[in-house]
C-alpha atoms as an extended CHARMM CRD file, in Angstrom:
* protein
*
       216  EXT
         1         1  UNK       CA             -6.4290000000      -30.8550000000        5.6840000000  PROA      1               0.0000000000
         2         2  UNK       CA             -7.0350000000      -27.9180000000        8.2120000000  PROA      2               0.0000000000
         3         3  UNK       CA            -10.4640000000      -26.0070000000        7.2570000000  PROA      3               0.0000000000
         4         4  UNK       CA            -10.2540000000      -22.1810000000        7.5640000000  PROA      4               0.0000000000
         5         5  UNK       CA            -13.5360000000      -21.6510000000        6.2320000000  PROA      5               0.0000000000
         6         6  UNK       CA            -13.8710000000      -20.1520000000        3.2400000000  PROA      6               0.0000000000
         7         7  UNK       CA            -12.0880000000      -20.4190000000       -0.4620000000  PROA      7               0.0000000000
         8         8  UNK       CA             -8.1140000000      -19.8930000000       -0.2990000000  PROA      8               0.0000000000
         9         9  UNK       CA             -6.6570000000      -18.7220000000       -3.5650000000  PROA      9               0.0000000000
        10        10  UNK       CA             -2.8260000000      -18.2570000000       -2.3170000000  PROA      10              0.0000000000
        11        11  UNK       CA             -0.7590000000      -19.0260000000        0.7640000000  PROA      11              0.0000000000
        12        12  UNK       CA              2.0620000000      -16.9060000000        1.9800000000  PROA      12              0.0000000000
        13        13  UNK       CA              4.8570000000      -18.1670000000        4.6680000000  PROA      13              0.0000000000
        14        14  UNK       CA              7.1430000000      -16.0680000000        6.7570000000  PROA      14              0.0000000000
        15        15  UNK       CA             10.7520000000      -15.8200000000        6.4360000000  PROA      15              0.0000000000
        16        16  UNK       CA             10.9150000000      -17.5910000000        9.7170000000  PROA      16              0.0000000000
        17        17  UNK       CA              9.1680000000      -20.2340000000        8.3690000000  PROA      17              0.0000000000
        18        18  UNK       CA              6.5900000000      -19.8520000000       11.7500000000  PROA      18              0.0000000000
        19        19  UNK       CA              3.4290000000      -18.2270000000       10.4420000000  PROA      19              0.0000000000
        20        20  UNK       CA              1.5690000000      -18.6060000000        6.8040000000  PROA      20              0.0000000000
        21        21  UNK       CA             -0.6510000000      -16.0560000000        5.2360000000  PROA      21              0.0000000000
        22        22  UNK       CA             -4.1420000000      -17.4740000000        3.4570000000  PROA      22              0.0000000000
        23        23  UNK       CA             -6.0060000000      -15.1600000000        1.3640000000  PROA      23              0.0000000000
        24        24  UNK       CA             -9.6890000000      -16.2280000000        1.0210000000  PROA      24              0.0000000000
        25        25  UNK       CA            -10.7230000000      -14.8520000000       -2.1370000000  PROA      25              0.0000000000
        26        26  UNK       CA            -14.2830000000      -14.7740000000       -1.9970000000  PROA      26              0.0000000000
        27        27  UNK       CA            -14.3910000000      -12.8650000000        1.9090000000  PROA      27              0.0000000000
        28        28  UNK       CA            -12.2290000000      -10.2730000000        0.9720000000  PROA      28              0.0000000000
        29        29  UNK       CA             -9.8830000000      -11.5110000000        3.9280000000  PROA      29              0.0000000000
        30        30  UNK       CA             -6.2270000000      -13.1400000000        4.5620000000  PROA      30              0.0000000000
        31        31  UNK       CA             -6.0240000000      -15.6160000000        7.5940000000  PROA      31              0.0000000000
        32        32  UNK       CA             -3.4170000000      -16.4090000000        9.7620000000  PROA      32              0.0000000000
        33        33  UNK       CA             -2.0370000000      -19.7740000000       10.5950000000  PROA      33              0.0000000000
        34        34  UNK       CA              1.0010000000      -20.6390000000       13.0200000000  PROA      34              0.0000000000
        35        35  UNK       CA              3.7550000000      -23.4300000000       12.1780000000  PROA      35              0.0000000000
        36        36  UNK       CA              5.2580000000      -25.3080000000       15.1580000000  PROA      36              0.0000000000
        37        37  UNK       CA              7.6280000000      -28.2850000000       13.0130000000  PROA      37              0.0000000000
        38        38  UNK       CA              4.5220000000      -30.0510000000       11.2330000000  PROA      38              0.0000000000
        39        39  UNK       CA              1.6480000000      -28.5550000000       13.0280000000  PROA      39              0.0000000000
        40        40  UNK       CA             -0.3870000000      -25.6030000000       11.5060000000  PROA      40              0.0000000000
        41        41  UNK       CA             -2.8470000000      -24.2570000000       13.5610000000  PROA      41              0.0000000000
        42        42  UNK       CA             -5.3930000000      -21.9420000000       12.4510000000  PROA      42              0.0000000000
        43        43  UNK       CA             -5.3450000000      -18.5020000000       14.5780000000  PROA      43              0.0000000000
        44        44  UNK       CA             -9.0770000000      -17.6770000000       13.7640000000  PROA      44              0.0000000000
        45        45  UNK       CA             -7.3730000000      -14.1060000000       13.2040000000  PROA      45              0.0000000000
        46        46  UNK       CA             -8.2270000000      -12.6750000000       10.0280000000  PROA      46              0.0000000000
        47        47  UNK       CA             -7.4380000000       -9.5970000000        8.5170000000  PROA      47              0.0000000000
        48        48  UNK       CA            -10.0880000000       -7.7810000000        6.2310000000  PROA      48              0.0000000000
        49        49  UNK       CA             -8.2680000000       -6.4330000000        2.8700000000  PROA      49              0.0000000000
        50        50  UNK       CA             -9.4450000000       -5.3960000000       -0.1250000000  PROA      50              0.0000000000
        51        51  UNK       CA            -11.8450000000       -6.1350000000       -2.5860000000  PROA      51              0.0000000000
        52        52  UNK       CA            -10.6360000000       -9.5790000000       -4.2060000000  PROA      52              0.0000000000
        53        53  UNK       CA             -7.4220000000      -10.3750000000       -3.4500000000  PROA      53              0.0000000000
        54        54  UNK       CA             -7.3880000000      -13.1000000000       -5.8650000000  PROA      54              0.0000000000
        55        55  UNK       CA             -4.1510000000      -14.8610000000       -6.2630000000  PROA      55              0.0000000000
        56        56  UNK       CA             -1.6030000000      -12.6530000000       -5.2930000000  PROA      56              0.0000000000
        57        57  UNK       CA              0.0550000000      -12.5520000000       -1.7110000000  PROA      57              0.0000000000
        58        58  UNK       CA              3.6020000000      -11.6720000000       -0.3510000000  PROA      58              0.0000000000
        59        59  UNK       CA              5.5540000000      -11.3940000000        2.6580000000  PROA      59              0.0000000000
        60        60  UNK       CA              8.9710000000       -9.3540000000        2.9360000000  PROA      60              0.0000000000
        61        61  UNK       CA             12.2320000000      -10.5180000000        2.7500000000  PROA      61              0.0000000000
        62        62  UNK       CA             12.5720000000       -9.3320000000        6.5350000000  PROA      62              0.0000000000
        63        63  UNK       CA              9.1360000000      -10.4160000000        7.4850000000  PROA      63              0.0000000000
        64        64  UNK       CA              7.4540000000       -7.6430000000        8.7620000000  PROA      64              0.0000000000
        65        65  UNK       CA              4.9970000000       -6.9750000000        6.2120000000  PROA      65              0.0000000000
        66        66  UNK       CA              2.6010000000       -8.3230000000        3.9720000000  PROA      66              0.0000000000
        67        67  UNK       CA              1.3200000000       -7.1490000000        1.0320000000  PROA      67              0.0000000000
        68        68  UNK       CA             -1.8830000000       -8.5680000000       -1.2410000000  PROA      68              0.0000000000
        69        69  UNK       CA             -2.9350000000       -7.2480000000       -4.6280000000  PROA      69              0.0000000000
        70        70  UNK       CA             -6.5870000000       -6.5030000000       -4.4820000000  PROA      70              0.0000000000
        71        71  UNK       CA             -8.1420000000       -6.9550000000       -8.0730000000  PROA      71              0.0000000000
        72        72  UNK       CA            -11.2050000000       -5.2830000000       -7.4070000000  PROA      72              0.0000000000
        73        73  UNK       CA            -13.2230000000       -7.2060000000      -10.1480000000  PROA      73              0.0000000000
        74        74  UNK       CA            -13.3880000000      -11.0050000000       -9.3420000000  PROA      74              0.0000000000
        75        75  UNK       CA            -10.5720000000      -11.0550000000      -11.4150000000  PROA      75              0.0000000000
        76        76  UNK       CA            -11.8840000000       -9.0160000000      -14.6730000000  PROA      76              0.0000000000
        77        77  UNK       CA            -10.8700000000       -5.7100000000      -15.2920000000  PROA      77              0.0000000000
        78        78  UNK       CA            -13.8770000000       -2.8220000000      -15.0190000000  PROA      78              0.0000000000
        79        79  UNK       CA            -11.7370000000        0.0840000000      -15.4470000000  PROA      79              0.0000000000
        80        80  UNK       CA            -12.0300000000        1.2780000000      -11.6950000000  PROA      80              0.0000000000
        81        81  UNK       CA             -8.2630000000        1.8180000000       -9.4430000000  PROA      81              0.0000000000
        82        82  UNK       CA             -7.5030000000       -1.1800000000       -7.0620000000  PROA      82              0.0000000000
        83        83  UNK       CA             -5.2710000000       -1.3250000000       -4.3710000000  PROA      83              0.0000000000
        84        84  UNK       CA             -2.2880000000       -3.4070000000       -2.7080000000  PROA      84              0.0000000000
        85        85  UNK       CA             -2.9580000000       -3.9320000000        1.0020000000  PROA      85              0.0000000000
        86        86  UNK       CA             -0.3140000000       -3.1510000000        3.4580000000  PROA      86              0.0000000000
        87        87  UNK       CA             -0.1030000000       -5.5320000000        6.7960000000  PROA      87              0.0000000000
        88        88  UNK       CA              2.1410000000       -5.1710000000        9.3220000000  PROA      88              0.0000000000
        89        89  UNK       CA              3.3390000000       -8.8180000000       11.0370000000  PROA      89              0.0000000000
        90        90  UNK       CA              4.9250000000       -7.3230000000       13.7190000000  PROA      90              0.0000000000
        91        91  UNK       CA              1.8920000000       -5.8780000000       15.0900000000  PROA      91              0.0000000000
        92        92  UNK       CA             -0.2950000000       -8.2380000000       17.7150000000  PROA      92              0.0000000000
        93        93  UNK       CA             -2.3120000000       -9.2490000000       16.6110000000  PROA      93              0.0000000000
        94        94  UNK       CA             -1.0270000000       -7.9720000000       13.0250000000  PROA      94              0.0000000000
        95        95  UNK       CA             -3.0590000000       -5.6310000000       10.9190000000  PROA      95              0.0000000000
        96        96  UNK       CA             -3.6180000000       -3.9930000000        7.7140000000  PROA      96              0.0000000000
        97        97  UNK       CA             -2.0190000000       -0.4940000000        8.1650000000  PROA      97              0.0000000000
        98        98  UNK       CA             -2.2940000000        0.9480000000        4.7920000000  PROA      98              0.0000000000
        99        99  UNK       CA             -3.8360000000        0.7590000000        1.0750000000  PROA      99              0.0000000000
       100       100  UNK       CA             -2.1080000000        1.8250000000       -1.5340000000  PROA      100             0.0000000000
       101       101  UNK       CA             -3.5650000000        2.6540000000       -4.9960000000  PROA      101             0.0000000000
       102       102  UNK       CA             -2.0540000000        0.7660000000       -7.9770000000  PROA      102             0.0000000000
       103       103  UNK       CA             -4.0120000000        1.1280000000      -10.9060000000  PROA      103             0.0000000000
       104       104  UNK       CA             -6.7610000000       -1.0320000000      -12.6250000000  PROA      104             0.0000000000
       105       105  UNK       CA             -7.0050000000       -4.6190000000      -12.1310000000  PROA      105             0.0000000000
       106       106  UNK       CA             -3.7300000000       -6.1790000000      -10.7680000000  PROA      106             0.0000000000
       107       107  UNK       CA             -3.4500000000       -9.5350000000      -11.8800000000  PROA      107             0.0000000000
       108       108  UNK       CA             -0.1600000000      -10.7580000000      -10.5410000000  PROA      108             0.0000000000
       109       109  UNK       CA              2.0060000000       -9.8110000000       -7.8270000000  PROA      109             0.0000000000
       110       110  UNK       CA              5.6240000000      -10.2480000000       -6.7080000000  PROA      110             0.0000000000
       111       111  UNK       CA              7.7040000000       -8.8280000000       -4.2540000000  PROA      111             0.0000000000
       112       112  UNK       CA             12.3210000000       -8.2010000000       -4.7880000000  PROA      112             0.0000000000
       113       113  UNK       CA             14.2500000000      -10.6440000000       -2.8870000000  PROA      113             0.0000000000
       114       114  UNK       CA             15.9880000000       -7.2700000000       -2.3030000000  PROA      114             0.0000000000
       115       115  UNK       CA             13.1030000000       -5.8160000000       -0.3650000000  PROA      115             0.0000000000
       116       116  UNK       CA             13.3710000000       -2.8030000000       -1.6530000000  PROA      116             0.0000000000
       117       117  UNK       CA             10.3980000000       -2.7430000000       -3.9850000000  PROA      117             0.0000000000
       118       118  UNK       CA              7.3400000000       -4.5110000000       -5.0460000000  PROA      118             0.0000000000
       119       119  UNK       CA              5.1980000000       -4.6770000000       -7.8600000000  PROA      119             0.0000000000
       120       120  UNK       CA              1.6680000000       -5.3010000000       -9.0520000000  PROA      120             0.0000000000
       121       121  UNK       CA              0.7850000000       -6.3340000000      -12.1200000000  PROA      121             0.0000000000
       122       122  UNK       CA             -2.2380000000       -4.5440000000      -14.0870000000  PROA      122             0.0000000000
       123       123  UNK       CA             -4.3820000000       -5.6470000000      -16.5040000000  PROA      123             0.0000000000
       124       124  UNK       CA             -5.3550000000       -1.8590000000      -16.9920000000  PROA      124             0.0000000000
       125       125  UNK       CA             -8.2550000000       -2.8440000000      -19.3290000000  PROA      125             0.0000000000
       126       126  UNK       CA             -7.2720000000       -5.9350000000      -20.9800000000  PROA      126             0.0000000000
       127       127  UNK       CA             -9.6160000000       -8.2830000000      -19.5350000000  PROA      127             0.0000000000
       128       128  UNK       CA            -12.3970000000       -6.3270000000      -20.5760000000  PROA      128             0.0000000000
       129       129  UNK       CA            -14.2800000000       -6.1760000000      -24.1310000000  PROA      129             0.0000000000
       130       130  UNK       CA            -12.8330000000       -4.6250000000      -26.8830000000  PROA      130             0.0000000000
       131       131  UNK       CA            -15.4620000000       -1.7370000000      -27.1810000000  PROA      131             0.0000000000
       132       132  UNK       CA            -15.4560000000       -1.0080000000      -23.3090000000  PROA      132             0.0000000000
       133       133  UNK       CA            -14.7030000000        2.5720000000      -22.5010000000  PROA      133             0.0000000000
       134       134  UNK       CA            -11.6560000000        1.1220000000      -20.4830000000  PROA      134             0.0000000000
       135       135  UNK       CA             -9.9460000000       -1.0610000000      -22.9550000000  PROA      135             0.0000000000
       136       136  UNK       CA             -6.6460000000       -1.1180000000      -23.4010000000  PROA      136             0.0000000000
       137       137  UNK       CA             -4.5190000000       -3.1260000000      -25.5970000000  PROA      137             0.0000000000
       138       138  UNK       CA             -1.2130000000       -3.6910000000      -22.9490000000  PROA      138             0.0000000000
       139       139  UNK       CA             -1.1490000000       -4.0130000000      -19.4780000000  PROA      139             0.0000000000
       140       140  UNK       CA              1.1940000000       -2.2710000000      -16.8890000000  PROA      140             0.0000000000
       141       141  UNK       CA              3.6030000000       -2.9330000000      -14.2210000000  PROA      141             0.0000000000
       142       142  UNK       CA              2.7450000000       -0.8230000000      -11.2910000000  PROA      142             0.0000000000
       143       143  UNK       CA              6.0440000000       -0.0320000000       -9.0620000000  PROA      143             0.0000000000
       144       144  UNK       CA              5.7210000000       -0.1420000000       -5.1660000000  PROA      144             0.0000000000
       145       145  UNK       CA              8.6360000000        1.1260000000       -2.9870000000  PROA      145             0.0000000000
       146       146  UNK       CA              9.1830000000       -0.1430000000        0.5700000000  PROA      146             0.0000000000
       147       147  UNK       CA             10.8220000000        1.7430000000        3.1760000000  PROA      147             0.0000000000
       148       148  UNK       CA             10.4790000000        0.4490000000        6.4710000000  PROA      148             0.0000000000
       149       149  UNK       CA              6.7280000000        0.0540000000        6.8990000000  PROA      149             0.0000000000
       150       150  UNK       CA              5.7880000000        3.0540000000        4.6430000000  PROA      150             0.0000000000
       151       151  UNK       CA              4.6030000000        1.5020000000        0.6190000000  PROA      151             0.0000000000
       152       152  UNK       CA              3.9560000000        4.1200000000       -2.2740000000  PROA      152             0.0000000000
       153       153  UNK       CA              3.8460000000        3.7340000000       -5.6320000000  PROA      153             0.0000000000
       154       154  UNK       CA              6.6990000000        4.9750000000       -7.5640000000  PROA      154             0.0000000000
       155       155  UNK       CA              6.0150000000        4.2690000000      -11.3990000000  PROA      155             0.0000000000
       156       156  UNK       CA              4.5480000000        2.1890000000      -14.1000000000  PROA      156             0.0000000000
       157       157  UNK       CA              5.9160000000        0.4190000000      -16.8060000000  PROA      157             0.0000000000
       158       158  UNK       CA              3.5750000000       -0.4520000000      -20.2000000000  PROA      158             0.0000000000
       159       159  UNK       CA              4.3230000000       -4.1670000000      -20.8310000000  PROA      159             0.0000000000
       160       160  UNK       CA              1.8610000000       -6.2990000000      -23.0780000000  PROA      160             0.0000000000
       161       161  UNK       CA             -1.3880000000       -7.9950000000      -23.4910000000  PROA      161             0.0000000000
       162       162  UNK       CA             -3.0070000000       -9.1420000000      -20.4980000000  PROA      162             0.0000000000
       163       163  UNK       CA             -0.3020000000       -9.2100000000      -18.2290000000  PROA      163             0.0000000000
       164       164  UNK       CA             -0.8040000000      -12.2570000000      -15.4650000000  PROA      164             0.0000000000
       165       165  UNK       CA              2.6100000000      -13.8030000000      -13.8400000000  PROA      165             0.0000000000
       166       166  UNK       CA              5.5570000000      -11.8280000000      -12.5430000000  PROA      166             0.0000000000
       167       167  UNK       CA              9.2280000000      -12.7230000000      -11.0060000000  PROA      167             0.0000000000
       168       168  UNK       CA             12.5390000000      -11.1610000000       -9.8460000000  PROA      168             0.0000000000
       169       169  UNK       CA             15.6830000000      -12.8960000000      -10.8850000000  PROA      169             0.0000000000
       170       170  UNK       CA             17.3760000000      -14.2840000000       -7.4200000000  PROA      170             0.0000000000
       171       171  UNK       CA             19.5020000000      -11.2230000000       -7.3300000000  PROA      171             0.0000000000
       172       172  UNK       CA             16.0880000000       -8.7790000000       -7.7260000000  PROA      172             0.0000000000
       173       173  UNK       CA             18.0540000000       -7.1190000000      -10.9040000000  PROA      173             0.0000000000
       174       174  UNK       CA             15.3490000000       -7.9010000000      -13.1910000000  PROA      174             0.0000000000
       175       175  UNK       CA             11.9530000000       -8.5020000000      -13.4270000000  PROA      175             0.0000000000
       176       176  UNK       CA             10.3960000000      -10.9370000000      -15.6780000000  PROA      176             0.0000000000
       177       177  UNK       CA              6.5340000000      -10.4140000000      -16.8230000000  PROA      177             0.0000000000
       178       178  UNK       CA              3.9100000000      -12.7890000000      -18.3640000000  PROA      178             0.0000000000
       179       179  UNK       CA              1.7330000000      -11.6650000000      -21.3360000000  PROA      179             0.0000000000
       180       180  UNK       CA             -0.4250000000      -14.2920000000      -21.7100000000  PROA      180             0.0000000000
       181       181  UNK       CA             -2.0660000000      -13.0500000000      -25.1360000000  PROA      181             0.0000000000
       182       182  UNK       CA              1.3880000000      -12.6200000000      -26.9450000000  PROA      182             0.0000000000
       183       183  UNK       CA              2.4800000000      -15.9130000000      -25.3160000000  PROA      183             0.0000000000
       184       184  UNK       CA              5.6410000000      -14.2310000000      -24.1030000000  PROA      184             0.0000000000
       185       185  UNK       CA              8.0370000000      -12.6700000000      -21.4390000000  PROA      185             0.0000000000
       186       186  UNK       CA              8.4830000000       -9.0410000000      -21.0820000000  PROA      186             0.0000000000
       187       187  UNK       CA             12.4660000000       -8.5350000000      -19.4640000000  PROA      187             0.0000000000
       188       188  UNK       CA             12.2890000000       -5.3570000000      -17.2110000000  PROA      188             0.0000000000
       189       189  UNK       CA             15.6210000000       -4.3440000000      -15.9160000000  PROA      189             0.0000000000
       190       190  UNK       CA             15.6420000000       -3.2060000000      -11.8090000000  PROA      190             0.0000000000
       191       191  UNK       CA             17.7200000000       -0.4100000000      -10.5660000000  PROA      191             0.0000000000
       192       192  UNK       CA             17.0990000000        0.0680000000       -7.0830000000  PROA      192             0.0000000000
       193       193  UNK       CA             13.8890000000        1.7110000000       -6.6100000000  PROA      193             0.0000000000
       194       194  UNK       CA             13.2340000000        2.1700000000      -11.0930000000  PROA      194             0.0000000000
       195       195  UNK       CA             11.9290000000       -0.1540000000      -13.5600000000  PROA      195             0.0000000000
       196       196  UNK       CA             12.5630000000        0.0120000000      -17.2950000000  PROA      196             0.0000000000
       197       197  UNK       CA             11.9650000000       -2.1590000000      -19.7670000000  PROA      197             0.0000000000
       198       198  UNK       CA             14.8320000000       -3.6380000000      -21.8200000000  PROA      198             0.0000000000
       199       199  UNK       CA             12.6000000000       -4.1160000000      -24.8380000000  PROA      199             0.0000000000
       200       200  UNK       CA             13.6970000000       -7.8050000000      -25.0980000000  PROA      200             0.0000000000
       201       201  UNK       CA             10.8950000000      -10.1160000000      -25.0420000000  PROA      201             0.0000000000
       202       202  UNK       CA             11.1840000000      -14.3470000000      -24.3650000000  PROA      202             0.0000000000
       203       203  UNK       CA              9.1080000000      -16.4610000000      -26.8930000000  PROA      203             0.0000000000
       204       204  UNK       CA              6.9580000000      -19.3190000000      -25.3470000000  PROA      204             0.0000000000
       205       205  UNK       CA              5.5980000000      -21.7870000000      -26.7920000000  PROA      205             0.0000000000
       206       206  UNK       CA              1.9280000000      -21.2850000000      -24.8850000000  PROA      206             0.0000000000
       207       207  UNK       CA              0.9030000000      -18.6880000000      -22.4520000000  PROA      207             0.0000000000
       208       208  UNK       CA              1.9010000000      -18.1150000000      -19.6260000000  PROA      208             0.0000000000
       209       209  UNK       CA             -1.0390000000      -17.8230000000      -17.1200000000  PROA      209             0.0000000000
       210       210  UNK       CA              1.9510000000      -18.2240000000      -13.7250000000  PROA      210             0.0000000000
       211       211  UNK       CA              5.4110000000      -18.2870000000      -12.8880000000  PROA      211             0.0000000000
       212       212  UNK       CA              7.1510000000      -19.2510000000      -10.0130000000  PROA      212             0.0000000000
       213       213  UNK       CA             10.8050000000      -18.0980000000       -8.6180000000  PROA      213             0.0000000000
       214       214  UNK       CA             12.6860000000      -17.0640000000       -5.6910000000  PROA      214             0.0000000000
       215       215  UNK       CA             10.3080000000      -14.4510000000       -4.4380000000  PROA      215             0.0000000000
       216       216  UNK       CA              9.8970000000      -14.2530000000       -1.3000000000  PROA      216             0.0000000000
């Protein structure tokens, strides 16, 4: 077990398979950690995001940034914009360069095996009561696009209720959300840099609090 001193909620590795990224929910911070074979080291390097990061971490397909999803909230919403944190890895030491705003509350997190996008996933109310001025019924997908080292947001798609887990298919052509109160998955369809939804949804049996796939 190698101690890094504070709560880790998700771990990120580089392409390269050399450095992992440890977001420590409670500090507001991801850590850095090197990989040489079966030795991980911890770099005592941390990088200060922002507020809660949560669950939700990244690294590009060509490994020169990182991204987190900041919820904001401790992971409620509170009707207040949140932002993804941009860091760049080929920086030394590397360091967050940017913050981008998203939108209320992102929840879940995924970046396109194509690298050409990313997206965060908003609860935009939902986790909130009922009669809060910021309720909303459905959450949203919040579209990031990556050129180079330069993130903006690009659009947002309306999927539905409480919106948690998010993955690209291998070939990053779709995009496949969570609603964990309907208990089902939203299909988006991915064309380049634009996200629509297809309006076909995936029944589960349960709901679906995570998802894994070939993200990076």
């Amino acid at each position: 077990m190698l101690a890094i001193g504070e709560h880790v909620a998700a771990v990120a590795i580089a392409p390269d398979g050399k450095r992992a990224f440890a977001v420590k929910f409670p500090n507001h911070k991801v850590a850095m950690l090197e990989i040489a074979r079966q030795k991980v080291t911890y770099t005592k390097s941390d990088m200060p995001v922002g507020l809660w990061p949560y669950n939700n971490i990244g690294v590009t397909p060509n490994g020169k940034l990182a991204l987190t999803a900041d919820n904001g909230n401790g992971g409620r919403s509170d009707g207040h914009v949140d932002t993804v944190s941009v860091i760049d890895l080929e920086a030394t030491p590397p360091r967050v360069i940017d913050r981008v705003v998203v939108g209320e509350a992102p929840e879940g997190f995924a970046i396109s095996p194509t690298g050409e996008i990313a997206v965060a996933i908003l609860l935009n109310g939902n986790g909130g009561a009922k009669n809060a001025w910021f309720y909303n019924r459905n959450g949203r997908v919040a579209v990031l696009k990556i050129d180079s080292k330069k993130v903006s947001k690009v659009g947002e798609v309306e999927v539905r209720g409480l919106p948690e887990p998010a993955v690209f298919s291998p070939d990053g052509k779709y995009l496949y959300v969570g609603n964990f109160l309907d208990q089902d998955i939203s299909i988006l369809k991915v064309d380049g840099t634009t996200v629509t939804d297809t309006g076909k949804r995936l029944a589960l049996p349960g709901h679906p609090a995570s998802m894994r796939g070939r993200n990076p």
